[in-house]
N, C-alpha and C positions, 0 to 999 in steps of 0.2 A: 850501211846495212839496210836500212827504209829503201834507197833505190832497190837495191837487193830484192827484199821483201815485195817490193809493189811489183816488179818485174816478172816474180816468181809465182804471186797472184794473178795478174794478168796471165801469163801462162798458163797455168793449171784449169782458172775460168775457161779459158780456150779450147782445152782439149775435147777430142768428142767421140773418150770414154774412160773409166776406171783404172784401165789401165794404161792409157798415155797419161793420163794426171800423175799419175805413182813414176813413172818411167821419169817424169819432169821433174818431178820431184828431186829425187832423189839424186840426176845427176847436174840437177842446180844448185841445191844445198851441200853437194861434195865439193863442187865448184868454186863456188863462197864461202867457203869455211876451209879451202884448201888441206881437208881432208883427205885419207888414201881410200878409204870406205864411207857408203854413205846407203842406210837400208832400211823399210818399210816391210813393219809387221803387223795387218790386220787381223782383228777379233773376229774366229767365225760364232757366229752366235748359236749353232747347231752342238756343234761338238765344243764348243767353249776351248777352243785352243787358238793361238797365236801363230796365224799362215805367213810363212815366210813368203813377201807380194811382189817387191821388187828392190834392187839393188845396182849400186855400180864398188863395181871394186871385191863382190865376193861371187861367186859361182852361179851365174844366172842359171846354168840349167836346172837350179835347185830350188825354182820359182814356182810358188805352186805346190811342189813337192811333201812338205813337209810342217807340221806345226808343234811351235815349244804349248805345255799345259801353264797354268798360271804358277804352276810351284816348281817350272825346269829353267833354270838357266838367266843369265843377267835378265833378258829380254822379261821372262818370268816373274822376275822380282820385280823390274820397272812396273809392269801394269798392275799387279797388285796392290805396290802401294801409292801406285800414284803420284808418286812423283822421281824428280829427275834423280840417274845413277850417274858417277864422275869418277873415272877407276883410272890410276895410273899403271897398275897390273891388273888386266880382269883376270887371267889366271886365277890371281893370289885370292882372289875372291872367294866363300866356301860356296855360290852358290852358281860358278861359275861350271859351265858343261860344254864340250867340242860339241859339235856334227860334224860327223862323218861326210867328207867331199865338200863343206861348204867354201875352207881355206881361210877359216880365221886364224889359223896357228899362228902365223906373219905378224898377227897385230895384238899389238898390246894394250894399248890407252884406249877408253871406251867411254863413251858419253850417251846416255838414253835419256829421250823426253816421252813420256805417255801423250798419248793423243786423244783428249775429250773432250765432247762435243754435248753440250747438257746433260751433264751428271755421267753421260752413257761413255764408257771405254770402247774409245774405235781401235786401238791397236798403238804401236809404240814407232818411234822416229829416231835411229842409231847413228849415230857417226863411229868411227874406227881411224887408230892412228899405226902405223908400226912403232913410234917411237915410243918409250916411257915416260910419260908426261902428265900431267893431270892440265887437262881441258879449261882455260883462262875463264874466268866471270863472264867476260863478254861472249865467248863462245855456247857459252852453257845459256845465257842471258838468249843471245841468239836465235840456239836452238829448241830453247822452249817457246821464243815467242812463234819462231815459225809454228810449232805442232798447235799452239793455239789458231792461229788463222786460219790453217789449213782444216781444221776440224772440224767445219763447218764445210770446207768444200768438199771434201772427203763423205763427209753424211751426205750430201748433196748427189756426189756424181752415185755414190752406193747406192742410191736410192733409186737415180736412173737407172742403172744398167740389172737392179732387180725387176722394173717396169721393163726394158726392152728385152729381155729375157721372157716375159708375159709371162713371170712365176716367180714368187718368192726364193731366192735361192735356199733359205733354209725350214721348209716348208716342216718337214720330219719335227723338230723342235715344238711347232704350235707357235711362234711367233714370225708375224712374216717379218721381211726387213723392208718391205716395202710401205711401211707406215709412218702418216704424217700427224703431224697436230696443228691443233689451231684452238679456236674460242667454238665451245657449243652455244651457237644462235638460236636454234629449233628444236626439241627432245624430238627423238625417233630412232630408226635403223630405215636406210635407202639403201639399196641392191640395186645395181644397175649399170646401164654402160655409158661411161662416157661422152656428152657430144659437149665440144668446145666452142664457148663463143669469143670470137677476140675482138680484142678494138679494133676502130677504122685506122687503118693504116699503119699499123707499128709493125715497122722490121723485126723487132726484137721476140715479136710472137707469134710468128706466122708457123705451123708446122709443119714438118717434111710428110709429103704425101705424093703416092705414087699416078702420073697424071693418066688419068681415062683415055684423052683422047689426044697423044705431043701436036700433030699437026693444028687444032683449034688452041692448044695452049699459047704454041709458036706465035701464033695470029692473034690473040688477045696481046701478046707480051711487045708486040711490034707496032700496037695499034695501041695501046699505052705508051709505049715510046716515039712515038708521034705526035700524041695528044699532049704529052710532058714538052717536047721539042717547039713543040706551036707556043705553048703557054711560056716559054723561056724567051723565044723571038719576039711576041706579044710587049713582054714583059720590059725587056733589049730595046724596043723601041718606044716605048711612052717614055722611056728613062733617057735618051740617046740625049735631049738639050739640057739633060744638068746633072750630067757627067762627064769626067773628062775622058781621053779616049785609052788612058792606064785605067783605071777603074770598068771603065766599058766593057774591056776586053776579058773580064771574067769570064760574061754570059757565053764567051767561045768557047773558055775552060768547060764551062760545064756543056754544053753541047758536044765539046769533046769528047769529056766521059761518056755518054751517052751515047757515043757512036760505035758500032759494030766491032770493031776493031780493037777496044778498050772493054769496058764493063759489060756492053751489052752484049759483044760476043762470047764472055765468058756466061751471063746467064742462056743463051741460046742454048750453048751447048751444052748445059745442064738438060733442058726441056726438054734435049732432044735423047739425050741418055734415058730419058722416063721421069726427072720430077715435075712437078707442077708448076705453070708460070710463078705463084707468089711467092711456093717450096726454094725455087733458084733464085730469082731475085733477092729473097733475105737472105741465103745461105751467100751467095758472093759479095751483096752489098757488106754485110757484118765482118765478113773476111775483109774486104779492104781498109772498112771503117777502123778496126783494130790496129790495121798496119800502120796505119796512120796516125792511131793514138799513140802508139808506141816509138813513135820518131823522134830524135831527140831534140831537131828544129822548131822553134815551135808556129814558124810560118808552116809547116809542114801537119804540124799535129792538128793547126784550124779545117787543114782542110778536111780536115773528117767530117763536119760539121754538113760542108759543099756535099758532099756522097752520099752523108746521110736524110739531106732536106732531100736531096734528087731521088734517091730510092723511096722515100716514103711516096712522092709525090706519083712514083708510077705503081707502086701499090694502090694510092687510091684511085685512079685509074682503073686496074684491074679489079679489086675489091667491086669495084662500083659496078664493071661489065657482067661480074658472074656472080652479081646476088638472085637467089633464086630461093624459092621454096625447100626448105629443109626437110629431111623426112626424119622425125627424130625417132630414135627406137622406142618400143612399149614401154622401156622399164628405164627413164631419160634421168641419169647422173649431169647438172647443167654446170658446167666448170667454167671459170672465167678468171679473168684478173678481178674486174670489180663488174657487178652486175647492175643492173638496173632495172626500174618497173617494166618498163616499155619489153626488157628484154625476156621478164619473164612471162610478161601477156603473150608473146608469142608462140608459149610453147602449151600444147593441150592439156590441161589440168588435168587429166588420167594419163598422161606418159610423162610426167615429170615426180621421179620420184625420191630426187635429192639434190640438194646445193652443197657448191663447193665454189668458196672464194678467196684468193689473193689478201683482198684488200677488206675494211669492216672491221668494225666491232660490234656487242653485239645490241647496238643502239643503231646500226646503218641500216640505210633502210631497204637490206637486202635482208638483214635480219628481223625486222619489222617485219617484212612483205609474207618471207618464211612462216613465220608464229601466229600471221592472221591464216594464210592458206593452209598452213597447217605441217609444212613440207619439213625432213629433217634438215637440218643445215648445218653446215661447221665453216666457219668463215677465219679471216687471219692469217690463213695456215702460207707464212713466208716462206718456210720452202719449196712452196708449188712449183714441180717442174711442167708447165704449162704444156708445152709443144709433144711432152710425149705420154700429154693423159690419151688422146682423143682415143677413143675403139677399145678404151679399158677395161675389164671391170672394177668395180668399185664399189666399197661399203662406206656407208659415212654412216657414224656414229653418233647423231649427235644428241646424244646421253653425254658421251663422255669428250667430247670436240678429237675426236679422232678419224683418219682417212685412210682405209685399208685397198692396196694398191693388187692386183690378180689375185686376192688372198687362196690362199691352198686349202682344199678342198674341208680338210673339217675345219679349217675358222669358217668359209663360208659357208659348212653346214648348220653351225655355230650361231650365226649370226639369222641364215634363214628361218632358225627356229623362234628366233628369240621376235623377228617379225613376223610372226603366226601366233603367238605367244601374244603381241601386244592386240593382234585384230580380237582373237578371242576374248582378253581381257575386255576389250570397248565394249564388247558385245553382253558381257557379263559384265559389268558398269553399266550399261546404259539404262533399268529399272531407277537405278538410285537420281537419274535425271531431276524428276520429278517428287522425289523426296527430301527434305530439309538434314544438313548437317546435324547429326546428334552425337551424343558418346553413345557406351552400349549404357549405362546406365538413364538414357533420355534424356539429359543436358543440352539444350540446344548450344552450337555453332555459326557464326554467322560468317558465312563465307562469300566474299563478294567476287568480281573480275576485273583484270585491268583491260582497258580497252585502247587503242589507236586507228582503228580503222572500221570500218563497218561489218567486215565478216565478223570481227572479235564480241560486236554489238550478239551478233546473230547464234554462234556462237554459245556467247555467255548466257544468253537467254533461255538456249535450250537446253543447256546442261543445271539450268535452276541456279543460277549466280541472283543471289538477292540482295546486289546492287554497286555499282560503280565503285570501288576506292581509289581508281586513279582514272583517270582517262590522259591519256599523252595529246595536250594541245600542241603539240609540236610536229608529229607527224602529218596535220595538215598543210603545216608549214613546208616541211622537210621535200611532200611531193609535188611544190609546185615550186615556177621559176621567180616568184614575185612574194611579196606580203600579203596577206587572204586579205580584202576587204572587212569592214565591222558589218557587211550584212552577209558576205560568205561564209563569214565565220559563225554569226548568229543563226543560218541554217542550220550550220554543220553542229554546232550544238543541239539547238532545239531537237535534233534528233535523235542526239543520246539523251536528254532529259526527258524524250517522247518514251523512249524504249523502252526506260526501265521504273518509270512513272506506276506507283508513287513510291518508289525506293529512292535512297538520296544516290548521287552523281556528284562524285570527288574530281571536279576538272584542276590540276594541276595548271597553274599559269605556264606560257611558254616557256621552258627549258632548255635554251640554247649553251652550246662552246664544251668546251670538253670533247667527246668522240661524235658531237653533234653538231655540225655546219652547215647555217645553211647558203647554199651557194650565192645566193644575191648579197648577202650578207654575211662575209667572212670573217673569219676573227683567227689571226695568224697571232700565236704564240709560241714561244720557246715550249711551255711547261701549260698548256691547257687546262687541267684537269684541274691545275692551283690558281688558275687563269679567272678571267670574264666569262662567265656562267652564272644558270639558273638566275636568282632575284635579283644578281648585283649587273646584267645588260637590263632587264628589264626599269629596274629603279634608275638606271641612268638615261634608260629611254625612256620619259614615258609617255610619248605619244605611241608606244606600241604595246605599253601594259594598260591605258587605259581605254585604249581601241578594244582590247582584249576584254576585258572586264564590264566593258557596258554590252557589247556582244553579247556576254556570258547570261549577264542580266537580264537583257530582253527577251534571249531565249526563257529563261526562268519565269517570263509571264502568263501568271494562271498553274503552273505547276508548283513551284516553289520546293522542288528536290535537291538545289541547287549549291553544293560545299565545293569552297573556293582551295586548294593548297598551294602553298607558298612554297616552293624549291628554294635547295643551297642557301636556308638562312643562318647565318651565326652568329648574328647579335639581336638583342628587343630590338634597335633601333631602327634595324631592315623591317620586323614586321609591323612597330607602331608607323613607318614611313609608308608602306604597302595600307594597312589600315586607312588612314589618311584620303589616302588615290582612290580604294574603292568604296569610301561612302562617299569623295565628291562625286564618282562614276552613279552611285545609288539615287543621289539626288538629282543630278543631270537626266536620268529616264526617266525618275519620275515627273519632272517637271515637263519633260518631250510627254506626259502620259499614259506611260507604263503603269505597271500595277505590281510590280516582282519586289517580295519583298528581298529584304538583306539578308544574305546568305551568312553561313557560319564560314570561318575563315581559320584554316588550318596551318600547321607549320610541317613541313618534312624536316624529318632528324634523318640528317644522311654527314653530318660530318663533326667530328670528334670536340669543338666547341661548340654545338647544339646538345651532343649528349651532358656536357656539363651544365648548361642552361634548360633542360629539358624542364625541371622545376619554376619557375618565372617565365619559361616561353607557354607551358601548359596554365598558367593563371590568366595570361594574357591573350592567349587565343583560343578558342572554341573547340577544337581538340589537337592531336598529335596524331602522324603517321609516318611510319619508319618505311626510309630508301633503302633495304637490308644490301643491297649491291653496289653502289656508293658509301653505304657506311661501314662494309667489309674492306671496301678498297681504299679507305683513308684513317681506317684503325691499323689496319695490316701494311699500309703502304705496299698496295701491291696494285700496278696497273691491270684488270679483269680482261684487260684487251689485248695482253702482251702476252701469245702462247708462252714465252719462254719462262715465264716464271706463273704460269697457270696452277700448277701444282701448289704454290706456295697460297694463292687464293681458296681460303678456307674459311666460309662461311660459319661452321661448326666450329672454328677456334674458341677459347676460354673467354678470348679477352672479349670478341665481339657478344656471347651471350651473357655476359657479364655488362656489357653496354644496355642489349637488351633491356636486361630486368631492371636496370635502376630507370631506364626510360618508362618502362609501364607503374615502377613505382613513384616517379615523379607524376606522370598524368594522374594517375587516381588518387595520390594527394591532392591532387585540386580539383578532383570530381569530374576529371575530362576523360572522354574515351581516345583510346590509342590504336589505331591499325597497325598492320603491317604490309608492306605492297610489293616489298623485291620478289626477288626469285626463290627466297626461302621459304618465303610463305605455302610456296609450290611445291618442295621438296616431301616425299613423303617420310623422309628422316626426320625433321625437323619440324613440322605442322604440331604433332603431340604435344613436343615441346614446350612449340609458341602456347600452344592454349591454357598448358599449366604454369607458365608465364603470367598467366591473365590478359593477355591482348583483346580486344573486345570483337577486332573484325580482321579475317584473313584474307588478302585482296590478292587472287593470284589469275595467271594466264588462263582463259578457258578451258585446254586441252587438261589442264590440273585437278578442275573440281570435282569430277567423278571419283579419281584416284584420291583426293583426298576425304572425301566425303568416307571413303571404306575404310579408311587408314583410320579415321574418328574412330568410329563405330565400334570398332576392335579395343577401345580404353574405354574404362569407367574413369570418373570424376578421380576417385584414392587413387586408382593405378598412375592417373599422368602425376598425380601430385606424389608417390612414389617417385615415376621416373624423374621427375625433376630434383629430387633428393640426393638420387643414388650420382648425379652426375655433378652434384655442389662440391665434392672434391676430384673431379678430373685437373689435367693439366697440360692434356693433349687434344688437338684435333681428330686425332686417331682415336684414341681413347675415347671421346664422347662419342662418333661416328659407329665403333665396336657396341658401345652398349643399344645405341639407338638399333641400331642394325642386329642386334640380337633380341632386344625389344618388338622387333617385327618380327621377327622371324618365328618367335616363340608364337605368336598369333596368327599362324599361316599367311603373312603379307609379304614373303621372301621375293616375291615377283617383282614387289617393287623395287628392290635392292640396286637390282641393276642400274637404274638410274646414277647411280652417286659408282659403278665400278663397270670394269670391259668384264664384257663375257667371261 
């Protein structure tokens, strides 16, 4: 049954559309299960009934035709309750019902599996027997495991064929079906159309595109396979004295392939049909590469390997003849597997007005790049069907890490307002620039910024950030191919100590491993995140913490703003060992001459044995500052990076603001101040909160501080100490999120709401 399954996978992966996947389906699963019937019901999400899609064994012309409601017929009852039905008479059933012309009278025994694909009900998976029998464990075992695998391919190709349709098919509804998720990198809303950037040379992401001019495609594709041809003979003869002449005789194979006759006359006459040289080379190399994985030899299935180094190799070839000046539209949606700096320098910072990526979380430093430029971004998003964004429209959301594909006229009218909605806000923010966070009762707030890169610097400056609470020493790291020197790094400091002088500067020590890699220096784990990270690479290196830390230091000479924090700590022993390193670091400048004094040395509380130690780590170190994004994701056990259980990541949970407060009650037991620096700090739900919390400093993204500066404003000192009353017996996420959310609302701040829900 696994051969089965894999067989069945691979097929379906293959087809190239909805309904050849369903068509496969259904008469490989009647196949393998020597079934007499075997049939596919999807959910239309418009009309909420169950479309009869395809079948082998009951009345195709009825394909299409017709759909059960969730309360008619076996079918009905399956997807309702979600799970499998096993009927040795579906007759006898009460909630059994004919169709007219369909021809199930014949059969008796009935077996359904629902088909869902995260959380969402895609439609149901039937088998049919004439006999009276009730369906064995393994059959039923079977067919449910198929409707799990497939439910993912199924969300998959439905998503394609609502894109090549270039409309939502259920548009009437208000939901398209063309909608993706991922991880929100960036807040914002991007409108705009698609332009794709792909890697060098991967077959697997080239997209069909109709060629401008076949006779110059013909001629780059022939002048590639020559260059490929020269470099394989090249190659055939430095090799020719140590090899034997079995071995040898490959480099003919593959020149074989290559010849007219074989592969390359099949992409010819693609070009010549109208795709594009790179369009036909992926589409036939991929076709054979398939056929060959699927061989049962397995001297047969390597060769896949042979066809696919030789296709990539004249793709780069061709890649390489026709790179030329891109003209990207006004309004540039930039879509990629994974993106990079270099690739977003290329594009005019007034036409690029959203990201969307593959690969990232939202520590990559595409998400980085994002948050300094300011651009919305949704990153992650796994079921990116790549090849058939390009010429799209497209909304990225990312308020809410979502990706809306042709959306139908009022969600994009929807969405265009709610981006007119946010310029107007700036613009009515932008007075509060230059004013200091208050309540409405006059209470000052002290609200700082996180920073990584220089625009954040610039930025945080002009929206009145009064002063540093994190600074990411690692994004210097991140965008270069080597370790920063201790005097590139003592620049790159001295500048944000310059900047926001004489305010302090929270430089967090480098925080590598988890969703952050940096490529010279890799750290390959099963389980990262539980991995080599933040303080415990540093303490085991530390020719790279104390390189860091006297850097730090000599930048600090003559300013002295200068607060050290310590990441991923969970014992004293990590911070009195850290202690230790930098006052030998302290002494070593000073004795080079320096003049910087000893900075204050902080702990981050980002993980569920710190929040226990919060009391003893705040005696021992100079203050406290909470990772609220790290230490939502390891209270909750949820990876922040994994769309699929994104929902489950709930900063607002009980248990995490419950962490909270005993953390600000531990610091101010020992008279230390406590920040906060995640992403919560930012949220204008939870800002109120924090402050009637007691947190002493709010350290959020720059794009934040405006909006939360208004969001104060609107509470008195009693009011937040109320609201933090009224929510000491929740027990829900939801539930807190309602009151917060009705809490703003009641003070005309319902603008912000959106942030934390879709239009």
């Amino acid at each position: 049954m696994l051969e089965v399954l894999r067989r069945l996978m691979q097929a379906v992966n293959d087809a190239d559309s909805l309904e050849d996947a369903l068509t496969l389906i259904v008469a490989q699963v009647r196949a393998a299960m020597h079934t007499d019937v075997c049939t596919i019901y999807l959910r239309d999400k418009r009309s909420q009934k169950l479309i009869f899609r395809a079948t082998e064994g009951l009345n195709s012309d009825k394909v299409g035709q017709f759909g059960l409601g969730f309360d008619e017929g076996l079918v009905g009852w399956v997807a309702t309750r979600e799970e499998p039905l096993n009927l040795e008479d579906a007759s006898a059933h009460p909630q059994f019902q004919l169709v007219d012309g369909l021809g199930e009278e014949a059969f008796n025994a009935f077996l359904g599996a629902p088909i869902v694909h995260q959380r969402d009900l895609l439609g149901v998976l039937v088998v049919q027997q004439g006999d009276h029998r009730r369906f064995s464990e393994d059959e039923e075992a079977f067919l449910i495991t198929v409707s799990a695998q497939l439910a993912g391919l199924i969300a998959h190709a439905e998503l394609a064929g609502a894109i090549d349709s270039r409309a939502a098919p259920h548009a009437a509804a208000g939901d398209s079906a063309a909608r993706l998720s991922g991880v929100a990198a960036c807040a914002g809303i991007g409108i705009g159309t698609a332009a794709w950037i792909s890697p060098h040379a991967d077959l697997q992401t080239v997209p069909s595109r109709q060629a401008a001019d076949r006779v110059s495609e013909l001629k780059a594709f022939r002048a590639a396979l020559a260059a490929v041809r020269s470099d394989i003979e090249q190659v055939a003869q430095n090799l020719v004295s140590e090899l034997g002449p079995e071995d040898h005789a490959l480099f003919g194979v593959y020149l074989n392939i290559l010849d007219d006759s074989v592969l390359g006359g099949e992409v010819a006459a693609l070009i010549k049909a109208g795709e594009w040289a790179q369009g036909a080379l992926s589409q036939v190399m991929l076709r054979h590469i398939r056929h060959f994985e699927r061989m049962e030899h397995s001297y047969l299935r390597e060769r896949a390997v042979d066809v696919r180094d030789l296709g990539t190799r004249v793709l780069g070839y061709l890649q390489d003849a026709s790179r030329q000046e891109i003209d990207y539209p006004p309004r540039t949606i930039l879509v990629a597997e994974e993106l990079t700096a270099s690739t977003l320098g290329e594009i005019p910072r007034d036409r690029l007005a959203g990201i969307v990526s593959m690969r990232g979380s939202a520590n990559s430093h595409t998400a980085i790049l994002a948050r300094a430029m300011g651009i919305p971004a949704v990153v992650g998003v796994e079921d990116l069907p790549l090849k058939r964004l390009p010429d799209q429209q497209l909304v990225v959301d990312g308020y809410n890490g979502r990706i809306y594909v042709n959306p139908h006229a009022d969600l994009l009218a929807r969405f265009e307002l709610l981006l007119a909605e946010d310029a107007v806000l700036l613009e009515e923010l932008a007075p509060l620039a230059n004013e200091a966070a208050t309540t409405s009762d006059g209470e000052a707030v002290s609200l700082w910024v996180n920073t990584g890169v220089a625009a954040d610097v610039q930025r945080g400056k002009e929206f009145g950030a009064e002063g540093v609470g994190l600074y990411r020493t690692e994004v210097s790291f991140l965008l270069r191919d080597r370790f920063p020197s201790e005097e590139e790094q003592r620049l790159l400091y001295r500048e944000q100590l310059e900047a926001f002088h004489p305010a302090p500067v929270t430089m967090r020590t480098l925080d590598i491993g988890g969703d952050k890699a940096l490529p010279y220096f890799p750290i390959e784990e099963s389980n990262p995140f539980l991995g080599w990270r933040g303080i415990r690479v540093t303490l085991d290196h530390p020719e790279i913490f104390l390189t860091q830390v006297r850097a730090m230091l000599k930048a600090n000479e003559g300013l002295n703003n200068l607060r050290i924090l310590l990441p991923m700590v969970t014992s004293i022993d990590e911070l009195r060992a850290a202690r230790v390193l930098i006052q030998r670091c302290h002494e070593e400048v000073i004795t080079e001459g320096f003049s910087s004094s000893s900075p204050d040395v902080g702990v981050m509380i980002e993980v569920p044995a710190a929040v226990y130690l919060s009391a003893p780590l705040a005696e021992e170190a100079d203050f406290l500052s909470v990772g609220s994004n790290d230490l939502t994701q390891y209270l909750l056990a949820v990876d922040r990076g994994n769309a699929r259980v994104a929902e489950l990541y709930q900063a607002l949970h009980p248990a995490v603001l419950a962490a909270l407060a005993h953390i600000v009650k531990a610091a101010h037991g020992q008279n230390k101040a406590v920040s906060i620096c995640g992403e919560l700090a930012g949220d204008p739900r939870a800002a109120p909160l924090l402050v009637a919390m007691g947190f002493d400093h709010l350290s959020m993204n720059a794009g934040s501080l405006l909006m939360i500066k208004r969001v104060l404003s609107a509470f008195s000192r009693g009011e937040l100490s109320e609201l933090m009353s009224s929510l000491s017996a929740l027990r829900s996420a939801q539930d807190v999120s309602q009151t917060l959310d009705t809490a703003l609302a009641e003070r005309g701040l319902d603008r912000f709401l959106r942030r934390g829900g879709a239009p």
